[in-house]
N, C-alpha and C positions, 0 to 999 in steps of 0.2 A: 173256518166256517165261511163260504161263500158271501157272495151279496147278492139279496134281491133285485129283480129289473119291477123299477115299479113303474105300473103302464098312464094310469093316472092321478089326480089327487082334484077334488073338491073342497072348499073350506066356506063353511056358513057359520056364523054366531059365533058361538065356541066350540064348535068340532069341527074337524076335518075325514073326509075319507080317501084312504088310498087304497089301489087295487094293483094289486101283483104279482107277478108270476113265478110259480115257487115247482122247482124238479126235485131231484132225486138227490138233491145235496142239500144238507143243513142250512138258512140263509135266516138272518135275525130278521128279526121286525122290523120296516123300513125306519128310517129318521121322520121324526114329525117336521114338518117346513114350517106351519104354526108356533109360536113363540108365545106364551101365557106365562106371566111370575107367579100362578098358581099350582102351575103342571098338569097332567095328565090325571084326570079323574075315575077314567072309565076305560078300558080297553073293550072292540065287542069285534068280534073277527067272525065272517061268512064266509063256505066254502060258496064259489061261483054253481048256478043249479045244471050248466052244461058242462060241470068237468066230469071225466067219466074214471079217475082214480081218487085218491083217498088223500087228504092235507093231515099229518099230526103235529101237533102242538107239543114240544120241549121248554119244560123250565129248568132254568141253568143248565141245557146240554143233556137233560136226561128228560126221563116221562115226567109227566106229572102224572100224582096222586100212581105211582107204580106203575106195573103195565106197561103198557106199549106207546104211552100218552095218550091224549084225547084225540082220538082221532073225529075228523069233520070228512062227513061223503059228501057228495054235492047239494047245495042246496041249505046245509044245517049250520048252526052258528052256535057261540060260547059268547059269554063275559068273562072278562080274566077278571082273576081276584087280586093279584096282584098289579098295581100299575107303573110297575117299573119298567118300559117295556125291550130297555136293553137284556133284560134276564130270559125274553123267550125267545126260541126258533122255533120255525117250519119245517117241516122237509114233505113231499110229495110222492106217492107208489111211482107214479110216472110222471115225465118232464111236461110241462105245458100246463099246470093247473092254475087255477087262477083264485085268489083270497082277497076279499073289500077286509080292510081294517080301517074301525072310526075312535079315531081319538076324542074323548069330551074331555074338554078343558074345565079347571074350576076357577072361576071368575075371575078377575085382576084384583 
């Protein structure tokens, strides 16, 4: 599996957002930079509204929930159920897409 280039990162309260750019090859969810001894509450992941291909969402290396994954066109968003968030990858129709992920922490 590849790695993300992630373009930036924002962090207020307890969440932070990263935004990254995801091709045609499998790349996990970036690292949180954020450190909270509560962990990760909430995953909510946004396709960017000017990409003009398609982001799907892999748990563990496969679709979720069957299919093809979830796939995100531009502009549409998920919350993951699960918050583990080394268990998901990306992958992209075409190279250059772009995805905001915000992590909410649960409190110290």
């Amino acid at each position: 599996m590849g790695a993300s280039t992630t373009v930036s990162v924002t962090k207020y309260g307890d969440a932070e957002d990263l935004q990254l750019t995801v091709g045609a090859t499998a790349v996990s969810l970036p690292d949180q930079t954020k450190t909270q001894s509560g962990g990760i509450e909430n995953i909510f992941v946004q396709a960017h509204p000017s990409n003009s291909g398609l982001i799907t969402i892999l748990l563990d290396g496969t679709a979720v929930s069957g299919g093809a994954g979830k796939v995100l066109s531009a502009g549409s968003n998920i919350n993951l159920e699960v918050t583990n968030r080394t268990r998901y990858s990306v992958i992209a129709s075409t190279a250059g897409q772009k995805l905001q992920v915000t992590y909410t922490y649960r409190g110290d």
